[in-house]
ROLUMVO-795874 format. One record per atom (N, C-alpha, C): x, y, z. Coordinates in steps of 0.2 Angstrom, whole numbers, plus 5000, padded with zeros to 4 digits. Layout:
BEGIN
XYZ...
***
This chain:
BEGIN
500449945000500050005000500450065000501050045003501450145004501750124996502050074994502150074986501650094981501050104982500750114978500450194979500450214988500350274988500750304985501450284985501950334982501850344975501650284973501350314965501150334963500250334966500050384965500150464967500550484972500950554973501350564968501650524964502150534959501650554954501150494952500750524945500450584947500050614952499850694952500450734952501150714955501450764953501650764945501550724942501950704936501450754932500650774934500050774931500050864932500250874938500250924939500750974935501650954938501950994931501750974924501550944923501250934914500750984912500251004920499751044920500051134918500451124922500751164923501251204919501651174916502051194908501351204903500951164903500651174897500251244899500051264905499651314904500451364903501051374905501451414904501651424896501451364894501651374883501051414882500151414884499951434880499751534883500051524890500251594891500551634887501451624887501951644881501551644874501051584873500851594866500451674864500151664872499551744873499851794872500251794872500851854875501051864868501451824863501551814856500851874852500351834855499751864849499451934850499451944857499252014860499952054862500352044858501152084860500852164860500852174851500752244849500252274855499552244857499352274860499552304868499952254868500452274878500552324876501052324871501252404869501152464868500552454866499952504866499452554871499652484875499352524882499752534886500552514888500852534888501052604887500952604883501052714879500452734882499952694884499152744889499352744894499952714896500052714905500652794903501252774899501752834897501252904896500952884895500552964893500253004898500152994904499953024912500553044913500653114918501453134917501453114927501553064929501453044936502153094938502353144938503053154941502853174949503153134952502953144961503353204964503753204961504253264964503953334963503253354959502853414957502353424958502253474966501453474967501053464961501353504955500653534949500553454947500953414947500653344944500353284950500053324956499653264963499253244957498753274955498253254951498353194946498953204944499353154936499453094941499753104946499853024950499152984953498553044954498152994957497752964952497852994944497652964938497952914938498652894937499052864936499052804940498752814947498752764953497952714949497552764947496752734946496952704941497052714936497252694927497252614930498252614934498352544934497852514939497752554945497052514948496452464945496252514940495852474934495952434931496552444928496852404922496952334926497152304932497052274936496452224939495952264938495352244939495052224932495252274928494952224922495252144922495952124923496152084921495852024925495552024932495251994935495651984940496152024944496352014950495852024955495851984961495051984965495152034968495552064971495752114977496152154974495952234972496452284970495952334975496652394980496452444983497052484980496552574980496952614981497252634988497552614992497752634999498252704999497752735005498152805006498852795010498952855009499852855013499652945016500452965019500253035020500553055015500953035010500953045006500653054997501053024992500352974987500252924989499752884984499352824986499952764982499552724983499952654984499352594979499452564976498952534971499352454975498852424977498852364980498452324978498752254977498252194973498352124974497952094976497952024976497851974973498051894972497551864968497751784972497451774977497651714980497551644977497751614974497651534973497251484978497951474984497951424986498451414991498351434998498851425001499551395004499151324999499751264998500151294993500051354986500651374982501251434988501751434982502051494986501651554984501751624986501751674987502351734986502151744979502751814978502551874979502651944985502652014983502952054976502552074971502952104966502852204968503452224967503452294968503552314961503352374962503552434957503152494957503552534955503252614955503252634948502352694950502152724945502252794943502852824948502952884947503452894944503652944940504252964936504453034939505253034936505653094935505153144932505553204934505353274929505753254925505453284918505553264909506253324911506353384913506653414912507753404911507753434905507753504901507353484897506753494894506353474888506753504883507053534884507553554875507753504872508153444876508453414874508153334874507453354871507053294872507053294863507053214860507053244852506253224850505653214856505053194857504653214863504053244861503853234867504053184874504153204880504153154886503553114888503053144886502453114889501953094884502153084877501953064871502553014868502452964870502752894867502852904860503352874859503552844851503952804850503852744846504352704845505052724839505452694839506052714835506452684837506952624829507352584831507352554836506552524837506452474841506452484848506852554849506652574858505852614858505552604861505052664865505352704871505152764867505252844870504852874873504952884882504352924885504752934892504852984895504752964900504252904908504852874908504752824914504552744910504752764904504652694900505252624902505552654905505952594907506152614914506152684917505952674925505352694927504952674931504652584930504152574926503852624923503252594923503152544918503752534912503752474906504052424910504452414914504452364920503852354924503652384927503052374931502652334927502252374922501852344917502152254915502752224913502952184910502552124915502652144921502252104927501352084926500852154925500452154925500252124918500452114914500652084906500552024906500951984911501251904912500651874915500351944920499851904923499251884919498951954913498651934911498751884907499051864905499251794898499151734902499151724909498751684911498151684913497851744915497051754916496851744910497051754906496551744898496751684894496951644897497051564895497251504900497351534906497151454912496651504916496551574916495851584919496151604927496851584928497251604935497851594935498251624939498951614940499251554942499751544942500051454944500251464952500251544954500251544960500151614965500051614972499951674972500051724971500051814970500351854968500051914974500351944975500352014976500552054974500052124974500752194970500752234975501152284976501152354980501852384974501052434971501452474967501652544971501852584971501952654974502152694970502052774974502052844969502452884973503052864974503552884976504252874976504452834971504852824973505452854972505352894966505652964963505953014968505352994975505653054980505753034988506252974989506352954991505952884997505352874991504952824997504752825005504752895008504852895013504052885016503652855015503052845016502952765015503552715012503352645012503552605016504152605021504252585026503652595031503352645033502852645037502252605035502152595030501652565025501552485027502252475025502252395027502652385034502552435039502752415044501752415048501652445046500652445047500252375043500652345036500252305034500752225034501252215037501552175038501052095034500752065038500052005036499752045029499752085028499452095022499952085014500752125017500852095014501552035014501251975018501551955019501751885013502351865010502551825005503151765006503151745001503851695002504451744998504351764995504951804991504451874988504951934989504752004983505151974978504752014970505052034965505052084963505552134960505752184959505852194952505752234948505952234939506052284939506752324943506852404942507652404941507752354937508552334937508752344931509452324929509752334921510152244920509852234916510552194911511252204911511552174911512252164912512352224904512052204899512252214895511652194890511552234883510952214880511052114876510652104876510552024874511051994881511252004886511551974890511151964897510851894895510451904902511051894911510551924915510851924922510351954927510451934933510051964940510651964944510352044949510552074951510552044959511152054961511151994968511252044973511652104971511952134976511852214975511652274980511652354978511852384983512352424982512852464986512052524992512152544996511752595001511952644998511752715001512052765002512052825007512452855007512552925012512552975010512153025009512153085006512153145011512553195013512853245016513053305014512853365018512953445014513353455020513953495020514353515023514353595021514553635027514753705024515153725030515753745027515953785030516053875033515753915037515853975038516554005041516554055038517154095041516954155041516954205039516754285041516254295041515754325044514954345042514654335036515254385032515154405027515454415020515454425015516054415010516454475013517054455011517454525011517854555006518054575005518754624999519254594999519554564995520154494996520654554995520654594993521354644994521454675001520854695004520854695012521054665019520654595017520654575020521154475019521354465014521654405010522254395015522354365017523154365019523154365025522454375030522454375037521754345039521354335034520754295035520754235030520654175035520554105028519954105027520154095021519754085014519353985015518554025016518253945016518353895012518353925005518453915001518853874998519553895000520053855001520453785007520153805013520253775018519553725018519153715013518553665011518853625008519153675000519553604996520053584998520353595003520953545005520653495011519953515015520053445018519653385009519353425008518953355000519453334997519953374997520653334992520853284995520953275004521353245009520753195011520453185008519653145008519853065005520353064999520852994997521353004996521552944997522552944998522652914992523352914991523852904984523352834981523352794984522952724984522152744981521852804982521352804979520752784985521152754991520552754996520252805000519752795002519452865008519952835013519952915015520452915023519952935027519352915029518852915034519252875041519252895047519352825051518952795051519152725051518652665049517952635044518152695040517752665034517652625032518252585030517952505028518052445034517752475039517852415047517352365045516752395041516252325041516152305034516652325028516552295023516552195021516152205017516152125018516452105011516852075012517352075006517252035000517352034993517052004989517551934990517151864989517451814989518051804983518251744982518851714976518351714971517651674972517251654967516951714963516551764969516251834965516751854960517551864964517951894958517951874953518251794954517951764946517551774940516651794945516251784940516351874936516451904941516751984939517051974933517651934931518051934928518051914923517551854922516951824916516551854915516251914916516051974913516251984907515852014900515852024893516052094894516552124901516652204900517252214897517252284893517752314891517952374893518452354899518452444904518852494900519052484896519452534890518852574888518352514884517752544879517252574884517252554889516952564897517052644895517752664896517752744898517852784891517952734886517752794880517352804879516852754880515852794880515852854884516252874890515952914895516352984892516852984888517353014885517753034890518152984897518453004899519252974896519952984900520552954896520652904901520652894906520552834909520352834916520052764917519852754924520252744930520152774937520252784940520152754948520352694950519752644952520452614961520052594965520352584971520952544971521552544972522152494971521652434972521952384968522052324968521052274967520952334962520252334963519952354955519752314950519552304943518952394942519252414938518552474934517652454939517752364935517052344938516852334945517352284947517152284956517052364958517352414958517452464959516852504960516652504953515952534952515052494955515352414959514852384958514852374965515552354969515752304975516052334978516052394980516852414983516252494984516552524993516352574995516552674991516452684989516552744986516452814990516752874989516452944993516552984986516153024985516153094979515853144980516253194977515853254979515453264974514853294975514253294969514053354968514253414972514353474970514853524974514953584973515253624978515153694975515053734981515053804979515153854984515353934984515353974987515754034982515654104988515854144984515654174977515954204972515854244966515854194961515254154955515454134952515054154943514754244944514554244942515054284935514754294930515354334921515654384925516254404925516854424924517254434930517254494935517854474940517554524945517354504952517154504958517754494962518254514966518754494969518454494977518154444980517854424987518354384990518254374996518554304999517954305005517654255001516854235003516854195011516354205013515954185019515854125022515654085016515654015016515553975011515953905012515953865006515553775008515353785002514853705003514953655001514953585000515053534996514353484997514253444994513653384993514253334994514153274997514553224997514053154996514153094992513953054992514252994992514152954999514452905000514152824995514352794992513952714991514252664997513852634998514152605003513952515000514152465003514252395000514152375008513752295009513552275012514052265016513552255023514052285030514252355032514252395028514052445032513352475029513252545036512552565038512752645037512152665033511852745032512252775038511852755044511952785050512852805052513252745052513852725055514052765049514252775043514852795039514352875038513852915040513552985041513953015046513952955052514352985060515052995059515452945054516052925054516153005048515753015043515853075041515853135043515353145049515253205054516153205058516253155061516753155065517353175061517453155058517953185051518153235049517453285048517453345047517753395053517353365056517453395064518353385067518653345064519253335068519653365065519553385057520153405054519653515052519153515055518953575053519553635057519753685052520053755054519953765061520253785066519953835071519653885067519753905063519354015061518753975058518553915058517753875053517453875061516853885057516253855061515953805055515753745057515453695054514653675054514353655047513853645048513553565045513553525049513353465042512653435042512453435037511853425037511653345033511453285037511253245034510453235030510553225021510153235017509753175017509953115015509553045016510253015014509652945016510252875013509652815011510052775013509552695010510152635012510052585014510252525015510552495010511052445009511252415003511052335004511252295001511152215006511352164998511352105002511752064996511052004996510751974992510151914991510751844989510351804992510451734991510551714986511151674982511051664974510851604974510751544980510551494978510051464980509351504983508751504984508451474979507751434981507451424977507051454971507051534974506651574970507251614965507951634969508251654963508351584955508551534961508651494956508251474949507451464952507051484947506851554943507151604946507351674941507851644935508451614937508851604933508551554928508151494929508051444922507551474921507151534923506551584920507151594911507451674913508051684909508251654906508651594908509051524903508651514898507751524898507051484895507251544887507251624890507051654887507751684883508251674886508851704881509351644880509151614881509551514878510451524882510451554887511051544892510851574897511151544903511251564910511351624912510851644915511251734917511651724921512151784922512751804924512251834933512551814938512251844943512951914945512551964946512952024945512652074950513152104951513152184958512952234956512452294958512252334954512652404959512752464955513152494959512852564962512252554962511652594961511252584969510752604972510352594977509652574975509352524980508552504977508452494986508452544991508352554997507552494999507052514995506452464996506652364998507352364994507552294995507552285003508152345005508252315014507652345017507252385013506752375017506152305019506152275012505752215014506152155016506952155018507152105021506952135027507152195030506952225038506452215042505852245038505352245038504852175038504852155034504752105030504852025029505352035033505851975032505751935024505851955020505951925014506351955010506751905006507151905000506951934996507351964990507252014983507251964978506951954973507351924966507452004963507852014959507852074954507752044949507552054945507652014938507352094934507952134932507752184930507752174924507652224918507852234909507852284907508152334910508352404908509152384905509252454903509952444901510452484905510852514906511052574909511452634901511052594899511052674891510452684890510052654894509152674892509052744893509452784895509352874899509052884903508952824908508452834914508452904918508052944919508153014922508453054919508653054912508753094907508453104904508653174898508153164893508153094887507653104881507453034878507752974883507252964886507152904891506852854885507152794885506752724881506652674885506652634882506452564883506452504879506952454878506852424870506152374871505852374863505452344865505352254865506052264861506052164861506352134870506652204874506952184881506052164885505452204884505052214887504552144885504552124880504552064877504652014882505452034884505951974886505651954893505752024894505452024905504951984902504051994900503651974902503851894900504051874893504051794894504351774900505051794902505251774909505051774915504651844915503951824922503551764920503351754915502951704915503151644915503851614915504351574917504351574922504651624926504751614933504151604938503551624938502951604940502851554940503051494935502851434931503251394937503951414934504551354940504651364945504351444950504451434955503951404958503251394954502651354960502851284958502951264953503251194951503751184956504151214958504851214963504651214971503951224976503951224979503551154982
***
């Protein structure tokens, strides 16, 4: 009897994955036949100008929140809410199966960048068009052509098995442009609501175009305004030059003295809690399709500049950094002012790589400035925001089914790769949350995200949605 139980547990599972790919083939088939029109609606969703950062556009985001709320509900998710914040609203959506399936959280935001400098747009920002194969719009590849790839994948199941293969939630948000400061409270309030086995995340880039990869690891950050004061007020540098220091001066000598010959920050203890990349990660670094020559002739610089003993790549991707992002003081308007100004400023932004924290290397910044500041300065620092960085499991059941997702859709293994960039929401759903990210982004990092002519190609958005529809297939198969 237990030999023949067992058989029959084998034949329903045998019945079940058969069930299971085959509604997966005639999804991808759905997806084939109604392409052109994702794309169409896609340009209805680009054409609301959700920019969060703009009172004048509240109005455009809560469009923009209902659009996708609707659009959601047509497809027949059971449960979709607009939920308030004190911020914008939050579009929230369900579709439970079966509590014996797994359970994914998908994130994504609907808000965009300002289009601005519109000079330098060769289209409209908020009127789509395609050309050589990318789509042009503002926020077409940050998120909302990501986002949508999701809601896309869903429908190609609703319209040919009628459900999902497993649970889903969404929690899209309209802020993320301005720093998500309203989402952490959100899911510290809804914990059970939204509670999952794994997030997925689609706000990421490709290694490389046609090279598939997911994103395992993203650097935090620290962002920091410092000012130095010295005289009340500007003075006559021929009066006074020579017997009162110049903040100006006495500014850029501590930011020069900020790295040494080596190229590393001379913070004390900067790198105390760096977590070092392993022999294997550098490997796969190294097996990278990069060219750090052709790297910096894109950017038209003569060459890269990167920490002893540490590749163009790791550098940009793995390894903690400090830079100034702006500075100013004094006279710097057409022709000649001779002041010796009152005070000077700089923006500083840290990246920071797992193991250390926002908090520790902003204090380790304060004390810093503090130790080496002038007597004749008085000091001002001012902490701007930051975001946590964090590294994902790369041999998880659900990354693992991200990658034969991919493998399905570009006929090789994606490379698993560190992004050098911030996606703060990630540590907030391990904190929060306790769960794991997959990233499985399809941006590029030539798409102009937050620049002018923003794209998005349109065979990448193709790619995502077959690939969610993958992943949904082998992760409930895999559980």
């Amino acid at each position: 009897m237990i030999l023949e139980a067992g058989r029959t547990t084998l034949r329903i599972h045998n019945f079940t994955t058969s069930f299971l790919a085959s509604t997966m083939e005639k999804a991808l088939s759905y997806t084939e036949t109604h392409f052109d029109r994702f794309v169409n609606e896609l340009k209805d969703f680009l054409r609301i100008p959700s920019v969060s950062t703009d009172p004048e556009h509240a109005a455009d985001i809560r469009t923009a929140a209902s659009w996708l709320a609707d659009h959601l509900k047509n497809l027949g998710v059971e449960r979709v809410d607009i939920m308030e914040t004190d911020g914008h609203p939050i579009v929230y959506g369900e579709q439970l199966i079966d509590p014996s399936l797994p359970t994914i959280l998908v994130y994504g935001h609907y808000d965009v960048q300002p289009p601005d400098p519109l000079d330098l747009w060769d289209s409209a920002p908020f009127e789509p068009v395609v050309k050589n194969g990318n789509l042009y719009a503002r926020g077409s590849c940050d998120d909302k052509g990501q986002l949508f790839m999701h809601v896309k994948a869903a429908e190609s199941y609703f319209k040919t098995a009628g459900h999902l293969p497993l649970n889903v939630k969404y929690i899209f948000e309209g802020e993320e442009e301005i720093g998500s400061s309203h989402l952490p409270p959100f899911m510290e309030a809804n914990r059970e609501l939204l509670s999952a086995d794994v997030a997925v995340v689609s706000d990421t880039a490709l290694f490389g175009n046609g090279v598939p990869s997911i994103t395992y690891g993203l650097r935090g950050l620290a962002y920091v305004e410092i000012t130095l004061q010295g005289p009340k007020i500007d003075l006559h540098s021929g009066v006074y030059g020579g017997a009162i220091e110049n903040p100006i001066n006495a500014l850029a000598k501590m930011i020069a003295d900020l790295h040494d010959e080596n190229h590393r920050v001379t913070i004390d203890g900067f790198y105390d809690n760096v977590i070092e990349l392993t022999d294997e990660e550098r490997a796969t670094f190294a097996s990278l399709p990069f060219n750090a020559d052709e790297w910096v002739a894109e950017v038209g610089a003569s060459r890269s500049k990167t920490e002893a003993g540490y590749t163009a790549l790791e550098g940009t991707t793995a390894r903690p950094t400090l830079d100034c992002n702006g500075i100013w003081g004094g006279f710097t308007g057409e022709g000649a002012k001779t002041v010796l100004p009152a005070r000077a400023s700089v923006k500083i932004s840290c990246r920071l790589v797992p193991g250390q924290t926002t908090d520790e290397i902003t204090g380790k910044l304060k004390t810093h400035f503090e130790k080496y500041l002038p007597d004749t300065m008085k000091l001002t620092f001012t902490n701007l925001h930051g975001g946590e960085g964090g590294l994902v499991p790369t041999d998880s059941v659900a990354m693992r089914a991200a990658s034969d997702a991919m493998e399905g859709v570009f006929g090789e293994k994606p490379y698993m790769i560190r992004c050098g960039g911030s996606i703060p929401v990630v540590a907030d759903f391990k904190r929060i949350l306790g769960q794991d990210t997959v990233l499985m982004g399809f941006g590029l990092d030539s798409d102009a995200i937050h620049s002018p002519n923003e794209h998005f190609g349109i065979d990448r958005f193709r790619q995502g949605i077959d690939s969610i529809i993958r992943f949904m297939h082998i992760y409930a198969s895999s559980n």
